[in-house]
CHARMM-style PDB file with segment names, atoms N, HN, CA, C and O in Angstrom:
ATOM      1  N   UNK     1     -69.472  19.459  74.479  1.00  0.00      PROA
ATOM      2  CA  UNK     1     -68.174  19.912  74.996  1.00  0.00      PROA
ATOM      3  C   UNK     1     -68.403  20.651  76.309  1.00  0.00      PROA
ATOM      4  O   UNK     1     -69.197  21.592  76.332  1.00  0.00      PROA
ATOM      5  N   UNK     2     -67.700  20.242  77.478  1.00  0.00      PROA
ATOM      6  HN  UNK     2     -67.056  19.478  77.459  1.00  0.00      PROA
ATOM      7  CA  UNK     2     -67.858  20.789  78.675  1.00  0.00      PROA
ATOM      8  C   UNK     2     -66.913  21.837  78.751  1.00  0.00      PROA
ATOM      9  O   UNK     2     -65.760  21.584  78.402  1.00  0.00      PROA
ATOM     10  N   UNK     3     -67.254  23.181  79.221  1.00  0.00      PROA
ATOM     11  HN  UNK     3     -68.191  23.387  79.505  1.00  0.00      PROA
ATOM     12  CA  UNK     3     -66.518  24.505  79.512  1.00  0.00      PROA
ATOM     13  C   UNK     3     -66.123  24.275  80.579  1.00  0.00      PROA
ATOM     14  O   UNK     3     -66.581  23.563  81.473  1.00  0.00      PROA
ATOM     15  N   UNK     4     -64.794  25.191  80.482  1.00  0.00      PROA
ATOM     16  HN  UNK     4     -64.422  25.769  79.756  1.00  0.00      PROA
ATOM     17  CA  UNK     4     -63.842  25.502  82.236  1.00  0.00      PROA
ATOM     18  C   UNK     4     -64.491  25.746  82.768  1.00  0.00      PROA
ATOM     19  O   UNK     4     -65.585  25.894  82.223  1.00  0.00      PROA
ATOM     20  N   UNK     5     -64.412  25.967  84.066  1.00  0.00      PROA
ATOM     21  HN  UNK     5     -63.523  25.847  84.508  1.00  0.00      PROA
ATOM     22  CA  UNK     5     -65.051  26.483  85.285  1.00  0.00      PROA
ATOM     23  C   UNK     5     -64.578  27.971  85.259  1.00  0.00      PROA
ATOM     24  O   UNK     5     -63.539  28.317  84.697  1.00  0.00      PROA
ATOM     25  N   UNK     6     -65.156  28.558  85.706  1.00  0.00      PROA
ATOM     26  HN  UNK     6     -66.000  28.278  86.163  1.00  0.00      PROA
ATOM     27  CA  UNK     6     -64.999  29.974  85.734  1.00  0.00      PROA
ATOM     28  C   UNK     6     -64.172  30.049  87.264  1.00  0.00      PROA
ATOM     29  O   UNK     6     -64.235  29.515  88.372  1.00  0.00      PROA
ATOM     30  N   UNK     7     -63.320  31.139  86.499  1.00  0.00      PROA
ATOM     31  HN  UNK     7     -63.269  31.572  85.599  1.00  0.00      PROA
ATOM     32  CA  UNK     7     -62.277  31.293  87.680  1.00  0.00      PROA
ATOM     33  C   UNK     7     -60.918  30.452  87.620  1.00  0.00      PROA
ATOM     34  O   UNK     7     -59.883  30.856  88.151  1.00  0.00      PROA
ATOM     35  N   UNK     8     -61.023  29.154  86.871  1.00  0.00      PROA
ATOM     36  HN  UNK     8     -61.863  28.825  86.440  1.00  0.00      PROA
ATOM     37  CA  UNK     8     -60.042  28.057  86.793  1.00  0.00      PROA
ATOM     38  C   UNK     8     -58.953  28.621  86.103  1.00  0.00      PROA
ATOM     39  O   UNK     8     -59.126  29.515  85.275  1.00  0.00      PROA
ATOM     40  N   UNK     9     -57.559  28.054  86.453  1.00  0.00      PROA
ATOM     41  HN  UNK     9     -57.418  27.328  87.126  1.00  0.00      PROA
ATOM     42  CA  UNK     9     -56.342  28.637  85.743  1.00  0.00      PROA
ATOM     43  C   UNK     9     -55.920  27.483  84.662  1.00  0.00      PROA
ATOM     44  O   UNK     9     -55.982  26.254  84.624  1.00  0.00      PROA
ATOM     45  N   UNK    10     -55.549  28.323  83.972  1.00  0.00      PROA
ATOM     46  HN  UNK    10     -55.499  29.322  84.003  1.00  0.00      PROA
ATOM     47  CA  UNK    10     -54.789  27.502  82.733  1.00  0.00      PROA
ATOM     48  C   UNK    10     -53.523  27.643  82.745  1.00  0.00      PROA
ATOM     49  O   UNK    10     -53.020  28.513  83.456  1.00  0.00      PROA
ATOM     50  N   UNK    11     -52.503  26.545  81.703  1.00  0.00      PROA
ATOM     51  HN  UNK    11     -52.912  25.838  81.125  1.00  0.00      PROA
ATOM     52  CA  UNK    11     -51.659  27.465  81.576  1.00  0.00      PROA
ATOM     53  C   UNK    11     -51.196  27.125  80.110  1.00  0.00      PROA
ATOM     54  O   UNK    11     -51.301  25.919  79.887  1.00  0.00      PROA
ATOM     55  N   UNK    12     -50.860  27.635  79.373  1.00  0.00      PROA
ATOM     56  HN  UNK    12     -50.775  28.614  79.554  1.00  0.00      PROA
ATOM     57  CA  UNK    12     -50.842  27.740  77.733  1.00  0.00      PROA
ATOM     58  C   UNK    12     -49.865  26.217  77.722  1.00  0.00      PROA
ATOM     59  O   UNK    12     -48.876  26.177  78.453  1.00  0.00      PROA
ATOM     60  N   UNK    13     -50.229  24.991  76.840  1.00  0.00      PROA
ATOM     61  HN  UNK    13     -51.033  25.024  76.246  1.00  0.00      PROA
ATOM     62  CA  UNK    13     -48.797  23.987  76.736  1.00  0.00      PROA
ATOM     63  C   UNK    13     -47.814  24.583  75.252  1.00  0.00      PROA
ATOM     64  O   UNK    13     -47.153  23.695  74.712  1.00  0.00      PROA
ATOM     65  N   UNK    14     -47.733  25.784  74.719  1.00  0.00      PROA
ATOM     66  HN  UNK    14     -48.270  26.505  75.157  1.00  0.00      PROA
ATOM     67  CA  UNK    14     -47.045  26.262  73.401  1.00  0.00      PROA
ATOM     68  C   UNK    14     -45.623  26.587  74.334  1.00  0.00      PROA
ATOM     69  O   UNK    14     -45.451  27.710  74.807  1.00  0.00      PROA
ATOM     70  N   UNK    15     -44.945  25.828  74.475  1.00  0.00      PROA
ATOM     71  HN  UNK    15     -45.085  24.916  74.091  1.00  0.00      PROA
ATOM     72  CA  UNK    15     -43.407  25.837  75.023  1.00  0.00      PROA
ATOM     73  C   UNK    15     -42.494  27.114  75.017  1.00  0.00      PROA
ATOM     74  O   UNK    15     -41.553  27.519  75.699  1.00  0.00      PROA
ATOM     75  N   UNK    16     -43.413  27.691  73.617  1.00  0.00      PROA
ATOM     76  HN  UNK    16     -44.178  27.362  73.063  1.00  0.00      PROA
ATOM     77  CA  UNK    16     -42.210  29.194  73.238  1.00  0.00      PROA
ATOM     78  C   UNK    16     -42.555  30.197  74.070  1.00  0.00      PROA
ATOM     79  O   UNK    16     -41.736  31.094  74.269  1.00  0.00      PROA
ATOM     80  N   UNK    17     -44.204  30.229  74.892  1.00  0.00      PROA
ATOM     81  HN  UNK    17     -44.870  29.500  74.730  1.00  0.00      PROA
ATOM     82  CA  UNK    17     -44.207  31.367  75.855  1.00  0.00      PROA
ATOM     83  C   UNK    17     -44.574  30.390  77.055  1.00  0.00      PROA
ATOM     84  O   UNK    17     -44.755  29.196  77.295  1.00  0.00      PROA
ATOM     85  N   UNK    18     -44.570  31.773  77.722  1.00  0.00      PROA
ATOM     86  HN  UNK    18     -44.422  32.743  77.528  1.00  0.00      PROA
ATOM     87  CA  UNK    18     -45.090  31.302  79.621  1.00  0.00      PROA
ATOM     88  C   UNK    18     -46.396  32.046  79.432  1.00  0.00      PROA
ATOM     89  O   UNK    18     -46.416  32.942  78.587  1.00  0.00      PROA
ATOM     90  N   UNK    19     -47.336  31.812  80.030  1.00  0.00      PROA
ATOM     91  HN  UNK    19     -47.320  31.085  80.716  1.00  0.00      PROA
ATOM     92  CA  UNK    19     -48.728  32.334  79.857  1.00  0.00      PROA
ATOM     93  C   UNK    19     -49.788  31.609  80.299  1.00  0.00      PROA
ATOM     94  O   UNK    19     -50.438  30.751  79.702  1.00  0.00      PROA
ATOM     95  N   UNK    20     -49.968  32.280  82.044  1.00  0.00      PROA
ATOM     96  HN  UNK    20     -49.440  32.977  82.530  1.00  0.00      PROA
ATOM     97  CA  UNK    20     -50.702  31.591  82.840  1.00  0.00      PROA
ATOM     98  C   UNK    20     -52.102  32.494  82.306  1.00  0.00      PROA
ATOM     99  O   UNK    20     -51.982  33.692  82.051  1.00  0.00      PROA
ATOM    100  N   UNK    21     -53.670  31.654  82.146  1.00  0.00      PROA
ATOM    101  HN  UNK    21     -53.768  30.681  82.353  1.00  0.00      PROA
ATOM    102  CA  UNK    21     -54.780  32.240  82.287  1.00  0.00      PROA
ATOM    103  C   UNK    21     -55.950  31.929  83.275  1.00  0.00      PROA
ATOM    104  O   UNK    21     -56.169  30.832  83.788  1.00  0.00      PROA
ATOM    105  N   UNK    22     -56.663  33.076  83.457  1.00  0.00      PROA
ATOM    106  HN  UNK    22     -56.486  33.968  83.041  1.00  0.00      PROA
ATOM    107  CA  UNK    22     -57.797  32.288  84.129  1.00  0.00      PROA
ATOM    108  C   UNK    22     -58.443  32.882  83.355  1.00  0.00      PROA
ATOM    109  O   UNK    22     -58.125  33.835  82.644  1.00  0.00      PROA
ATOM    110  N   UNK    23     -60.013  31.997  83.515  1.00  0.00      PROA
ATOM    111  HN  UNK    23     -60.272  31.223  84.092  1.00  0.00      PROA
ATOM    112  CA  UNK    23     -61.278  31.684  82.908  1.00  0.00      PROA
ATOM    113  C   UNK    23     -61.901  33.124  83.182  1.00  0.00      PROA
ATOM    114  O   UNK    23     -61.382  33.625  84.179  1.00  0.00      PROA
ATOM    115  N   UNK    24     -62.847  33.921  82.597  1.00  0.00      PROA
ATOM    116  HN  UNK    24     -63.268  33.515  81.787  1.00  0.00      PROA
ATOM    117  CA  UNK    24     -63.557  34.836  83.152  1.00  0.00      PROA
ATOM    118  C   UNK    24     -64.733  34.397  82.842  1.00  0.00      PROA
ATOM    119  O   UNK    24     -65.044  33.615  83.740  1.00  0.00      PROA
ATOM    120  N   UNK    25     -65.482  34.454  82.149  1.00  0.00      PROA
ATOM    121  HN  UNK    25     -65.229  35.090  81.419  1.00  0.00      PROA
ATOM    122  CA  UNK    25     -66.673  34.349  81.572  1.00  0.00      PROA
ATOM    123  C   UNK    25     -66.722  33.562  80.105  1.00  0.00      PROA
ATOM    124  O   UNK    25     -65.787  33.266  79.362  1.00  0.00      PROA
ATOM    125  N   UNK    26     -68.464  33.279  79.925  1.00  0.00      PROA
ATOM    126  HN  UNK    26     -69.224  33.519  80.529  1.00  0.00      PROA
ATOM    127  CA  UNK    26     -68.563  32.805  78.473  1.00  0.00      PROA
ATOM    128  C   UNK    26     -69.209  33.598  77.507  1.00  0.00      PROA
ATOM    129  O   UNK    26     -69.774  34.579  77.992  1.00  0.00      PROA
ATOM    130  N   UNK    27     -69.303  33.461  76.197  1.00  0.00      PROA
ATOM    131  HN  UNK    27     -68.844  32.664  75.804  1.00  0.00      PROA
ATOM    132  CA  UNK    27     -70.018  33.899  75.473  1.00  0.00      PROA
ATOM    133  C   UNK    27     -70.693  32.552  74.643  1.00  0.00      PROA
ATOM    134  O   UNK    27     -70.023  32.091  73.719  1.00  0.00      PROA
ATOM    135  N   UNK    28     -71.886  31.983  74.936  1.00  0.00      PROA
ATOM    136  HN  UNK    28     -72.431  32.357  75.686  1.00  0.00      PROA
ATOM    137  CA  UNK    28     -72.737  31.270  74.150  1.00  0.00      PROA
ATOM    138  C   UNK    28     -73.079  31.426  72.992  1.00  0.00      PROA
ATOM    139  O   UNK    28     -73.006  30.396  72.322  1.00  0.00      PROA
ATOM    140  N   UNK    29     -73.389  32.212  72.534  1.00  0.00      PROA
ATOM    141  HN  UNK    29     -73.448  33.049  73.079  1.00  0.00      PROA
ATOM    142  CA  UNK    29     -73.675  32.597  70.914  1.00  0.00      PROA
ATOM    143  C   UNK    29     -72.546  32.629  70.406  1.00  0.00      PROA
ATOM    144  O   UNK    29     -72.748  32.377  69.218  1.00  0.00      PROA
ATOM    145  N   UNK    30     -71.251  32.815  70.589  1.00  0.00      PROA
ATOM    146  HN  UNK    30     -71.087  33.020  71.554  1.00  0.00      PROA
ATOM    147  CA  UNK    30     -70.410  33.115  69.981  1.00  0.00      PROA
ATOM    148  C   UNK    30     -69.205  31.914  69.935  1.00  0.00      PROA
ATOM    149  O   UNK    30     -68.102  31.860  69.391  1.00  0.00      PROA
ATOM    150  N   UNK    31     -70.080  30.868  70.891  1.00  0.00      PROA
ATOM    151  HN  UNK    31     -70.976  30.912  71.333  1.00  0.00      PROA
ATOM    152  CA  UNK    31     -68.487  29.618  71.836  1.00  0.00      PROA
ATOM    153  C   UNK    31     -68.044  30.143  72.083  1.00  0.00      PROA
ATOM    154  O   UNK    31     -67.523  30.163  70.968  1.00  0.00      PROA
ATOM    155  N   UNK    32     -67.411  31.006  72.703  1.00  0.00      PROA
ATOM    156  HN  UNK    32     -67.834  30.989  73.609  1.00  0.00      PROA
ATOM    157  CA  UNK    32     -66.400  31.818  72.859  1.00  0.00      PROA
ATOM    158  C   UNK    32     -65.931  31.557  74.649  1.00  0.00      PROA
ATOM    159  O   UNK    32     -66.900  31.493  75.406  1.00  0.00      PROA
ATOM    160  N   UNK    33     -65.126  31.475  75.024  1.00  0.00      PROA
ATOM    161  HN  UNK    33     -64.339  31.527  74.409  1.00  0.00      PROA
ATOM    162  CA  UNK    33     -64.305  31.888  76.652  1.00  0.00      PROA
ATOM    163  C   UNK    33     -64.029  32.960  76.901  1.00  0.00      PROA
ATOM    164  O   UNK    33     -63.761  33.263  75.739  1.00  0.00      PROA
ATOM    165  N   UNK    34     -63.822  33.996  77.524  1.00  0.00      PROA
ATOM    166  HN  UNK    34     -64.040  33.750  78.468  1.00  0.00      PROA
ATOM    167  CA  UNK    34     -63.078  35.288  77.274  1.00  0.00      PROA
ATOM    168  C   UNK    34     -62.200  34.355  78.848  1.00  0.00      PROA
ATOM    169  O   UNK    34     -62.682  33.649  79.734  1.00  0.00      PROA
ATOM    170  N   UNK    35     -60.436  34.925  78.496  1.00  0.00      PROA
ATOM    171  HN  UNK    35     -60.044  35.499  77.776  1.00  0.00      PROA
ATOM    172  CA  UNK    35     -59.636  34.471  79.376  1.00  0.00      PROA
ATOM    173  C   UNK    35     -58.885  35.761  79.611  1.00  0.00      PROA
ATOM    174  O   UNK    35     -58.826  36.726  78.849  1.00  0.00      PROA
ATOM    175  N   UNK    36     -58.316  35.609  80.805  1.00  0.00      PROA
ATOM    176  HN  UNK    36     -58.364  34.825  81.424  1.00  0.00      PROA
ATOM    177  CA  UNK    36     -57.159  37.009  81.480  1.00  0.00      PROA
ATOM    178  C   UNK    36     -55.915  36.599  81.231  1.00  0.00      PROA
ATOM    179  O   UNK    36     -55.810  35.472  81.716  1.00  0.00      PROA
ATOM    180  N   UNK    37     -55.019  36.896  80.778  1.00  0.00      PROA
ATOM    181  HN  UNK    37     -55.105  37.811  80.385  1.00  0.00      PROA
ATOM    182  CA  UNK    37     -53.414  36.543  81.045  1.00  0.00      PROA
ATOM    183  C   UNK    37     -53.413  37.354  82.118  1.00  0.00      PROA
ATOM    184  O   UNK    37     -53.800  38.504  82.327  1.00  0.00      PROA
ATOM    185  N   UNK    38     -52.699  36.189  82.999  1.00  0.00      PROA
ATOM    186  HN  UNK    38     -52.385  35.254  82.830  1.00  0.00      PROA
ATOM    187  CA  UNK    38     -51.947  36.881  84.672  1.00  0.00      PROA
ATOM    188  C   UNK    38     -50.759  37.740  84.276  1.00  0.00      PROA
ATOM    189  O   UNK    38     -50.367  38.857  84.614  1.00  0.00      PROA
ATOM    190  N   UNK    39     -50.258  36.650  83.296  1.00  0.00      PROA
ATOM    191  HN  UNK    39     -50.576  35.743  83.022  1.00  0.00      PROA
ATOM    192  CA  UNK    39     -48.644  38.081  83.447  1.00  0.00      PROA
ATOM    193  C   UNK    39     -48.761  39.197  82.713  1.00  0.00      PROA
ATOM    194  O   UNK    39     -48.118  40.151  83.151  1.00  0.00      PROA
ATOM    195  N   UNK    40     -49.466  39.404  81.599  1.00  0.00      PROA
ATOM    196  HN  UNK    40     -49.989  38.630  81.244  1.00  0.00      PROA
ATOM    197  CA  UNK    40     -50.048  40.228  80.589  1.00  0.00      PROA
ATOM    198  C   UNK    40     -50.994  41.163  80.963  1.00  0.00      PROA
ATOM    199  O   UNK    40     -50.952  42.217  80.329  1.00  0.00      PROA
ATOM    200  N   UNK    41     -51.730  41.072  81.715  1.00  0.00      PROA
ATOM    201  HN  UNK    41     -51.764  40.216  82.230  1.00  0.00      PROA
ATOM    202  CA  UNK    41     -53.024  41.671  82.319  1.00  0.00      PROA
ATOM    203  C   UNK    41     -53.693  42.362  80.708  1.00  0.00      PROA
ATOM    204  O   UNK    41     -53.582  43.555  80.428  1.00  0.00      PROA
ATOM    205  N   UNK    42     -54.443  41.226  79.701  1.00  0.00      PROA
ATOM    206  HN  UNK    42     -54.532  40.256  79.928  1.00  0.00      PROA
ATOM    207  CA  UNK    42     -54.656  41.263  78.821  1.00  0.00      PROA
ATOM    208  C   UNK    42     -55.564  40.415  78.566  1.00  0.00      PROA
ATOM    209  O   UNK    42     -55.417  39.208  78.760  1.00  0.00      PROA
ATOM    210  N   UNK    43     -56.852  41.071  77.994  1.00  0.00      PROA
ATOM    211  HN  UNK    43     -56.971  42.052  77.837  1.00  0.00      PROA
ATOM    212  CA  UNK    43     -58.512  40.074  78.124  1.00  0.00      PROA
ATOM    213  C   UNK    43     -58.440  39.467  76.521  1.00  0.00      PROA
ATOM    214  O   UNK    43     -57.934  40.041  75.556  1.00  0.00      PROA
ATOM    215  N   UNK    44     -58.906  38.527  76.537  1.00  0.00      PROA
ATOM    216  HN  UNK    44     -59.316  38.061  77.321  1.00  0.00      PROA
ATOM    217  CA  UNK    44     -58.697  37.705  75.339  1.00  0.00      PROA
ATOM    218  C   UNK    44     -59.984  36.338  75.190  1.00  0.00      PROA
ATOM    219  O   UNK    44     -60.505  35.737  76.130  1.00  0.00      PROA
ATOM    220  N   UNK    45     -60.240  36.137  73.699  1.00  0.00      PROA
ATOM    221  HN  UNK    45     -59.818  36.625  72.936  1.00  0.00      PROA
ATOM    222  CA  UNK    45     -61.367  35.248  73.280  1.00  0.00      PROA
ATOM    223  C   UNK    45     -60.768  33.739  73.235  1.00  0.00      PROA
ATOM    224  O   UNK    45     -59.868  33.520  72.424  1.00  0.00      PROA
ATOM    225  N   UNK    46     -61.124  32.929  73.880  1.00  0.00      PROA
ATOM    226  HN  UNK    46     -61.855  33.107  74.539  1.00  0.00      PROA
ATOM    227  CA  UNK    46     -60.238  31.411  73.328  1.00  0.00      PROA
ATOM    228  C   UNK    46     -61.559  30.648  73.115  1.00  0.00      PROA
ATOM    229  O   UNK    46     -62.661  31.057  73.481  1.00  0.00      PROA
ATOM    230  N   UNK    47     -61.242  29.173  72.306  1.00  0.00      PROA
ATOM    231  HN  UNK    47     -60.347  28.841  72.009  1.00  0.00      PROA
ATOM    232  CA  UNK    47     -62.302  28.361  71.686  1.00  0.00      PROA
ATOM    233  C   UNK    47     -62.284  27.485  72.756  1.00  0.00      PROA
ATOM    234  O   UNK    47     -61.128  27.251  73.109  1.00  0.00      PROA
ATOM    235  N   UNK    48     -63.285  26.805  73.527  1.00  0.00      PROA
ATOM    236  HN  UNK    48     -64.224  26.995  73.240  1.00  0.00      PROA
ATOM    237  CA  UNK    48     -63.834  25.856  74.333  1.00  0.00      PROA
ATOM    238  C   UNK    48     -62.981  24.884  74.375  1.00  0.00      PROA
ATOM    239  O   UNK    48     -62.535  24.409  75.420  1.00  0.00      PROA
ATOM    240  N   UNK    49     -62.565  24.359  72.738  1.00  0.00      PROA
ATOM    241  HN  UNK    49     -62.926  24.745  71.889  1.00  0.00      PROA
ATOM    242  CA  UNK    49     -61.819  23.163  72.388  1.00  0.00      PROA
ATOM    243  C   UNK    49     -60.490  22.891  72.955  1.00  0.00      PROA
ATOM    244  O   UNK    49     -60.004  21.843  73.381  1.00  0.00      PROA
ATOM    245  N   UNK    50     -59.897  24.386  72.836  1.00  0.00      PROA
ATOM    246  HN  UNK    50     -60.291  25.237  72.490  1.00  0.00      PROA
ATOM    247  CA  UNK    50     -58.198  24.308  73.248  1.00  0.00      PROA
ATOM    248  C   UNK    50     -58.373  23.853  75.211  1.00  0.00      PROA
ATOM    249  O   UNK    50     -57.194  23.737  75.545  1.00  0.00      PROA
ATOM    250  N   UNK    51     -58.929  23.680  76.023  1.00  0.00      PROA
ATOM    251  HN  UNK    51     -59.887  23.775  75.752  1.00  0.00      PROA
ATOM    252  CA  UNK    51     -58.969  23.670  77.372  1.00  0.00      PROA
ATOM    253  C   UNK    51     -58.922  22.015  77.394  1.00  0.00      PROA
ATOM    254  O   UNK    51     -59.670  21.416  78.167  1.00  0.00      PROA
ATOM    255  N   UNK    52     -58.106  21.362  76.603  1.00  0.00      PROA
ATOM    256  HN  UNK    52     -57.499  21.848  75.975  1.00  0.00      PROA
ATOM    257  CA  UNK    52     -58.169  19.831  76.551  1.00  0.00      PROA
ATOM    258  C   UNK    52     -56.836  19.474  77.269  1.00  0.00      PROA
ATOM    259  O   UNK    52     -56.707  18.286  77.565  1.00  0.00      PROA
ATOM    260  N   UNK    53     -55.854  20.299  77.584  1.00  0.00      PROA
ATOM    261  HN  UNK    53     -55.959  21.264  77.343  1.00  0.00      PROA
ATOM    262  CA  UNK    53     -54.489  19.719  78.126  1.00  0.00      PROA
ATOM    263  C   UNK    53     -53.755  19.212  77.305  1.00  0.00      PROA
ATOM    264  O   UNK    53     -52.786  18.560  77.695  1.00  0.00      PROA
ATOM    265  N   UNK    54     -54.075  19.409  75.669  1.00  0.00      PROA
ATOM    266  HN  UNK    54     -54.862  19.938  75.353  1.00  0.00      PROA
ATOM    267  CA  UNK    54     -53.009  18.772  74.560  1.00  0.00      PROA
ATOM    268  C   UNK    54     -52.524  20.038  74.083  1.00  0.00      PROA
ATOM    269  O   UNK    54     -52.895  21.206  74.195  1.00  0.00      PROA
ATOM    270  N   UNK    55     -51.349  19.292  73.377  1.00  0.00      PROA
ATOM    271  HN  UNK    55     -51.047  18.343  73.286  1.00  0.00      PROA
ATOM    272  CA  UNK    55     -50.555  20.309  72.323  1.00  0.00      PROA
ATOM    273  C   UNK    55     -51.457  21.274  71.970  1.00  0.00      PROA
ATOM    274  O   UNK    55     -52.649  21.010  71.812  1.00  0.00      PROA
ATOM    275  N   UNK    56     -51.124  22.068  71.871  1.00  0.00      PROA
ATOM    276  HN  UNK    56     -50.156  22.282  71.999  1.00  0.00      PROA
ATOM    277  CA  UNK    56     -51.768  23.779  71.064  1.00  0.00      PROA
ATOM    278  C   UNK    56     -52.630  24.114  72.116  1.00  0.00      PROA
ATOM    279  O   UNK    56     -53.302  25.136  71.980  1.00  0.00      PROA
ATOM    280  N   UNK    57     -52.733  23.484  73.086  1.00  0.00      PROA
ATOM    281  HN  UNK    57     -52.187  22.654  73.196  1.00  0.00      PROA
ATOM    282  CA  UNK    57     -54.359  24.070  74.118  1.00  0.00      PROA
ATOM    283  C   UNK    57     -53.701  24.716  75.493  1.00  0.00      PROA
ATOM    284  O   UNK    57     -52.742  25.466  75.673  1.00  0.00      PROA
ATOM    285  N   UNK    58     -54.660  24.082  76.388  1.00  0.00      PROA
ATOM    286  HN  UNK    58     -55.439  23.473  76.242  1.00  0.00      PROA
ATOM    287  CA  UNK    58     -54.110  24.821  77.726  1.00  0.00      PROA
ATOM    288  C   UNK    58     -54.091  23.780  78.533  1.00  0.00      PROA
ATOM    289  O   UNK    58     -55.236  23.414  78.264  1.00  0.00      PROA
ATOM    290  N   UNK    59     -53.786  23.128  79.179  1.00  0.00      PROA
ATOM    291  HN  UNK    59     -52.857  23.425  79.397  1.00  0.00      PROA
ATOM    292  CA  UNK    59     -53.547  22.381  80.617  1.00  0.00      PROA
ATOM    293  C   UNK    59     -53.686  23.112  82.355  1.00  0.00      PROA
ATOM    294  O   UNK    59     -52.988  23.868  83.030  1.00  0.00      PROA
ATOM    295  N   UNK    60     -54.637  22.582  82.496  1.00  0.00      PROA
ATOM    296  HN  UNK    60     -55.205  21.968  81.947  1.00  0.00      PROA
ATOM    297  CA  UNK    60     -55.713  23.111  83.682  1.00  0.00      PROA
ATOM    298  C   UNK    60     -53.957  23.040  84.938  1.00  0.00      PROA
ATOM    299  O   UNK    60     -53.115  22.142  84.951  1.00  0.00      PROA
ATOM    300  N   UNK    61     -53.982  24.104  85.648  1.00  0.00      PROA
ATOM    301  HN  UNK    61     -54.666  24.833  85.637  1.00  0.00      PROA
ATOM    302  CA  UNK    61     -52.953  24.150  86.687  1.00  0.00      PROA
ATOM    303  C   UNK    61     -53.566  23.746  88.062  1.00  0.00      PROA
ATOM    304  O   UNK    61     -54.509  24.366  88.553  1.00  0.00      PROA
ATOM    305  N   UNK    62     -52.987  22.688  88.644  1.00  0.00      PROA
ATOM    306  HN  UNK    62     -52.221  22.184  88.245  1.00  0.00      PROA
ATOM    307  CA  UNK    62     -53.169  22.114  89.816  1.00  0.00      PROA
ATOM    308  C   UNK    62     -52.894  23.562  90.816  1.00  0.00      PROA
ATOM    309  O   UNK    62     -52.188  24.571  90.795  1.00  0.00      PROA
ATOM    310  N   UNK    63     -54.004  22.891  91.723  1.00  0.00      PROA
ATOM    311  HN  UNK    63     -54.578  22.072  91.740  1.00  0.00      PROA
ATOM    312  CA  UNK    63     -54.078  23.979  92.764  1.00  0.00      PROA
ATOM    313  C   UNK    63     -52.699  23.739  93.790  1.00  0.00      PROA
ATOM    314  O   UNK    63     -52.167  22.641  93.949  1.00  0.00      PROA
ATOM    315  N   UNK    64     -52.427  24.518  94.187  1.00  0.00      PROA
ATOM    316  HN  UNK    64     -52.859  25.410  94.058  1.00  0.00      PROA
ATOM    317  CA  UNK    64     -50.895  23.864  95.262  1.00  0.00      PROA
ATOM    318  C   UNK    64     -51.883  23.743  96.637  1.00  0.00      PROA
ATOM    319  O   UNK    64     -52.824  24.340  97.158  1.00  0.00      PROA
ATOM    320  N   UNK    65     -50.911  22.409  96.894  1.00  0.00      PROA
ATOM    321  HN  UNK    65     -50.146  21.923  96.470  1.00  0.00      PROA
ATOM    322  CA  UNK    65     -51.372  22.029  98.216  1.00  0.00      PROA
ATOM    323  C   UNK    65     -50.406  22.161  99.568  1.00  0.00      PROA
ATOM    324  O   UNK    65     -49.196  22.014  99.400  1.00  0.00      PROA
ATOM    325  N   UNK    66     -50.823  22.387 100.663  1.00  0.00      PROA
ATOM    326  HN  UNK    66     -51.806  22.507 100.799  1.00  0.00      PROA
ATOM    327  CA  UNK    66     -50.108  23.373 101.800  1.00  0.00      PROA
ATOM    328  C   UNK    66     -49.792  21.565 102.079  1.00  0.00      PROA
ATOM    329  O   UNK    66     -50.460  20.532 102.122  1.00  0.00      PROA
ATOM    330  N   UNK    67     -48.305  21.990 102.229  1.00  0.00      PROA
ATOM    331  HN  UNK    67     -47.763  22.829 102.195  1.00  0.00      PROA
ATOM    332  CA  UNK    67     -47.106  20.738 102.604  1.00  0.00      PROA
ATOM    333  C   UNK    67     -46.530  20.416 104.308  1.00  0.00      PROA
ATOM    334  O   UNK    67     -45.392  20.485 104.773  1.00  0.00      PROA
ATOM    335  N   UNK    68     -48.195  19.952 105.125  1.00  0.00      PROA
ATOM    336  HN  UNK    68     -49.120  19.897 104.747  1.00  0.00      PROA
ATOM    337  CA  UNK    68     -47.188  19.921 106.310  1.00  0.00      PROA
ATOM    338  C   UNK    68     -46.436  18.156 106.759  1.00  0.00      PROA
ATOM    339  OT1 UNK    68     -45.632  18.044 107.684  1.00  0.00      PROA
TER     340      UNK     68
END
């Protein structure tokens, strides 16, 4: 299983909240991600697995691109 990139934003696909994250670091022994909520400013453990872009996970947020 390949891990996020550190630094990369997520954004939760669970419809009932809004809840953008980025990646901070890993924990190997543990699988573990530790992620930031942007709007929350709240450090948190997520499983490797959910960073797939399906139901229950997170879907990686496109970077915006400058529109000339």
């Amino acid at each position: 299983m390949e891990l996020p990139a550190i630094g990369s934003e997520w954004k939760d696909r669970d419809l009932r909240v809004k809840r953008t994250l980025r990646v901070v670091r890993y924990d190997p022994e543990k699988r573990r991600v530790r992620i930031h909520c942007i709007e929350t400013d709240i450090l948190t453990w997520a499983k490797p697995e959910r960073f797939n872009g399906k139901s229950g996970g997170y879907a990686r947020v496109e970077a915006k691109r400058d529109k000339r």
